[in-house]
N, C-alpha and C positions, 0 to 999 in steps of 0.2 A: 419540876417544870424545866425543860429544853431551855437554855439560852437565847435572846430574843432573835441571833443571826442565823444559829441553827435551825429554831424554828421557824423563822421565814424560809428558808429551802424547805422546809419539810410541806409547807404550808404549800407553796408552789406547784411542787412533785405533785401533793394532791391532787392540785388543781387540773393540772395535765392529764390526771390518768379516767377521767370519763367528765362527760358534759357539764354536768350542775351540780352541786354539793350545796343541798340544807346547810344553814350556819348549823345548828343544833348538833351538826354529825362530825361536822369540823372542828368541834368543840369537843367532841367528846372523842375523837384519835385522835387533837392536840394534847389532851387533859388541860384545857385552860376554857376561859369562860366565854359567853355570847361577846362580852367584850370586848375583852381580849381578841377574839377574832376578831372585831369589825377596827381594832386598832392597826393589828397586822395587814388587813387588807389595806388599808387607806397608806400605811409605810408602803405597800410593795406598787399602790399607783404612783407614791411618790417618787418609785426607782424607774419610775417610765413603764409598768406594766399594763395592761387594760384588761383589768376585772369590772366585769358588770354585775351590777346586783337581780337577781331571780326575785319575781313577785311570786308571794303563794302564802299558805298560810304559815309556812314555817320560815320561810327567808331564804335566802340563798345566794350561791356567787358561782359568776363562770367565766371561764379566762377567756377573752377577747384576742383577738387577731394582734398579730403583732407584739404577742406577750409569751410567746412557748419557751423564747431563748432570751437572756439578757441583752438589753439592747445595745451595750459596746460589748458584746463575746467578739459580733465579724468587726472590722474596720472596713471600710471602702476596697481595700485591694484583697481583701480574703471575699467578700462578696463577691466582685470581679472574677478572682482565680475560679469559686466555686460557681458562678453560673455560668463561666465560660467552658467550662469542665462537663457540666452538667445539659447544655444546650448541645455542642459537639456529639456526647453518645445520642442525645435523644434525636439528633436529626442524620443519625445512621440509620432508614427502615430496614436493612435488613441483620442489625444487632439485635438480639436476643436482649439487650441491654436498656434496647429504645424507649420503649413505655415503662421501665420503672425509674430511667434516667427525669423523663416528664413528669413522674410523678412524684418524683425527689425532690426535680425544680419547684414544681406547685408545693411541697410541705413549707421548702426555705422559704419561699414568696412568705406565706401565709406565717409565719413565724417571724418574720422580719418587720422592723419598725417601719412606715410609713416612707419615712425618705431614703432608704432601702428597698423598701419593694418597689418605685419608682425607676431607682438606679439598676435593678434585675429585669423590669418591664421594660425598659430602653432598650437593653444586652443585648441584640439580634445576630447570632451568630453561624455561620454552618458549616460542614466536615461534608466537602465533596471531594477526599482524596483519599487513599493508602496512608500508613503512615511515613513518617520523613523520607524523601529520598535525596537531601541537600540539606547542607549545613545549614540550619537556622537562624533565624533573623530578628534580634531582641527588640519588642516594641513596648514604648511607654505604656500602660494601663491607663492614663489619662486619655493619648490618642484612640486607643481602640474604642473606649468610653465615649466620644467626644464622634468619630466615626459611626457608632451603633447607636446614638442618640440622634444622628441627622439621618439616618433610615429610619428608623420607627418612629422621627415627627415630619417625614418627608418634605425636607427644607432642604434647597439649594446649598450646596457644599464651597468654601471656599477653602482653598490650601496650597499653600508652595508645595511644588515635587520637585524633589534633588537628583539628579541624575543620577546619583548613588544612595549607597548603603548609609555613606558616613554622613550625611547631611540631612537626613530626613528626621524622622521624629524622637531623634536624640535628644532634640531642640533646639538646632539651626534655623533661623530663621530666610535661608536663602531658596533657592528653586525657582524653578518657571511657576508662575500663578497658573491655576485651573479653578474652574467655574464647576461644579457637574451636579447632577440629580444621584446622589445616592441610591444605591438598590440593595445593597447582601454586600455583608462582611464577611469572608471565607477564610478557611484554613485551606493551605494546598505545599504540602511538601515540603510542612515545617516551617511554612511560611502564613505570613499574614496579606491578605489581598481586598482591598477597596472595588468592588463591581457596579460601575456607575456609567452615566452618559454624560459624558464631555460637552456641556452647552458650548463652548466655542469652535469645537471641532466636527461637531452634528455626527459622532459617532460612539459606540460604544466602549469604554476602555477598560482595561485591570490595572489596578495602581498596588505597588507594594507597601503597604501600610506602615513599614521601617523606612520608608523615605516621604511620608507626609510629616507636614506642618500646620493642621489646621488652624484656622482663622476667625476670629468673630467680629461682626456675629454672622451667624448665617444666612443664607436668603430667604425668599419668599418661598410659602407654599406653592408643591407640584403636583399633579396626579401623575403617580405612575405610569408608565410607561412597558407595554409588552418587552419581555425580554428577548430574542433572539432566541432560539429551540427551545423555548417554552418551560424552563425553568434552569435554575441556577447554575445547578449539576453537569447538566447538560453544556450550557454556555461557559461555563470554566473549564471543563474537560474539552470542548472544542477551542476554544481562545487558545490554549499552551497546547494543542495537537496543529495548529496552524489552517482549521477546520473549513472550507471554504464555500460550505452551507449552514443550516440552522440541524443537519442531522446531530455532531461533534463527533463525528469521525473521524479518522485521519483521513487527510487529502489525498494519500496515497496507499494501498494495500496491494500485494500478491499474495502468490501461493508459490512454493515450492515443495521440491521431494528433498529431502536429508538423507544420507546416509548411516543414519542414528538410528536406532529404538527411541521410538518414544518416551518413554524411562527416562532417557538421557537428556530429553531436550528439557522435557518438563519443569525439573526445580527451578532453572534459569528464564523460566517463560513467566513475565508478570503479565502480559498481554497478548493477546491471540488464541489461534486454536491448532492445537497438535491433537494428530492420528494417527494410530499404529498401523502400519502396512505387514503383508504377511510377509515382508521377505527380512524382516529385520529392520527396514528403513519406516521414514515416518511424514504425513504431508503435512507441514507447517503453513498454515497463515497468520499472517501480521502486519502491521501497519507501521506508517511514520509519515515524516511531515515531508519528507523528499522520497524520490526515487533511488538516490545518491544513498540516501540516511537508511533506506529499508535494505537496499544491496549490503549496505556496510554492518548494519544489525545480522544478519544472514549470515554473514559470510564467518562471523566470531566462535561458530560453533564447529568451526574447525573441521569441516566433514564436505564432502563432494555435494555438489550442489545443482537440482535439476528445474531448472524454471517451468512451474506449468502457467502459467499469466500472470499479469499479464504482459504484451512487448513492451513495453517503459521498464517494466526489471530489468531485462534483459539488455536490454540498452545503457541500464545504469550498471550492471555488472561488467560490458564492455568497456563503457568509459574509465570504471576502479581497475580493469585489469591493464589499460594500457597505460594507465597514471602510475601502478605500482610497479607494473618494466622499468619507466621512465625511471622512476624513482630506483630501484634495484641497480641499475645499471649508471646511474651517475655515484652510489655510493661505490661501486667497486671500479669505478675510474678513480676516484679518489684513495681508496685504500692501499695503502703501500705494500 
């Protein structure tokens, strides 16, 4: 006969690998008796498992919810890491990863203890960007918890914001106070961002999540509120494009011809749309938040440049070329 710890894992494994197990069968791939099982079962509720006993003529047992995994395997911040991991891929639709990332989530759920699957039900998280394009921003696993617990009980948020990096949910207790209604905890650019409505300011704002302080307790229940372009994605990618409808588009976009292949322009394009022209050249369009910022993005590809619309390029490409004479020509008054 197996050692009693042994056998408890073996016991378990069983349990896992199909629905109900007659004691009688249990007993006989343990080689130990009707009792002996019904000892073992009643140790493994006492380690926090939840096995329910099968009415029938023969008996039986079958593992209950919250019983797949030992209930200290995660701690609190491995729960976190892994449903925040695990929400991210699944609210990519067009990852190939999506629905089995969801159906990952729902295994962990369902194998986790009770005040665990709680703290994964709370998790509300979403992936509306690329990955990093900026140095990262370290945020406490409490605050983000504490953040995705007041959107999914939709209760009025309070919290200091630090006008920086260093003061926010390090756990500095300083910042201007905000009131707001939670909506979506976002990832954006290796960053972490609070998408809520500002009750004091009657508008909508993005907070960086490494500079809150939240507060308790919270306030009173809200009903949501329509978002602004009519979903998350949408309103985050317009908010940091400087977006000046509910489309999120940048406020500003032309066209030009490059003196490039397309080929060329390609790698360096994370945004827009490039064309191959028959003569070697290529028509680029792309956007930005200024006319200024769209001329200057343009111009780094280092190739002759033909404006086809619209006149604001062309105007902001005026304005860059007589700023850079300027600029040209005071350096070489000064150069000895």
């Amino acid at each position: 006969m197996p050692k009693t710890s042994a056998r408890l894992l073996t016991l378990l494994s069983l349990l896992q690998t199909r629905r109900d197990w007659p004691g009688s069968l249990l007993a006989d791939r343990l080689g130990i008796s009707l009792r002996t099982v019904r000892r073992d079962v009643d140790r493994l509720r006492e380690l926090g498992y939840s096995i329910d006993a099968v009415k029938g003529p023969d008996g039986g047992y079958r593992l209950g919810a919250g019983a797949g995994l030992p209930p200290l395997l995660f701690d609190n911040e491995q729960v976190l890491a892994l449903t925040v991991a695990l929400r991210i891929a699944a609210s990519r639709p067009d990852d190939t990863l999506a629905e089995p990332a969801a159906r990952a989530l729902n295994t962990l759920r369902q194998v986790m203890p009770s005040r665990l699957r709680h703290r994964i039900d709370a998790l509300q998280v979403t992936a509306v960007d690329p990955p990093a394009t900026q140095p990262s921003a370290a945020v406490d696993g409490d605050v983000l918890s504490a953040l995705s617990t007041a959107v999914h009980a939709r209760e009025v948020l309070r919290f200091g914001y630090a006008p920086d990096a260093g003061g926010g949910g390090s756990g500095a207790t300083g910042g201007s106070p905000r009131r707001v209604e939670p909506h979506h905890v976002v990832s954006w650019g290796g960053r972490w961002y609070l998408v809520a409505y500002d009750l004091d300011r009657q508008d909508w704002r993005t907070f960086r999540a490494d500079r809150i302080t939240p507060r308790t307790p919270t306030g009173p229940g809200f009903t949501r509120r329509n978002l602004p372009g009519g979903d998350v994605a949408t309103h985050v990618v317009g908010s940091f494009r400087g977006s000046t409808d509910d489309s999120g588009d940048w406020p500003c976009r032309g066209t030009v011809v490059l003196d490039l292949d397309a080929a060329a322009v390609a790698p360096y394009l994370r945004e827009g749309l490039v064309e191959e022209l028959d003569d070697g050249r290529c028509r680029l369009t792309l956007g930005s938040w200024s006319w200024t910022g769209l001329a200057s993005a343009l111009a780094r590809y280092d190739a002759d440049i033909e404006v086809v619309g619209p006149p604001e390029l062309t105007d902001a490409f005026a304005r860059l070329g007589s700023r850079f004479l300027r600029t040209a020509a005071g350096s070489s008054a000064t150069t000895p």
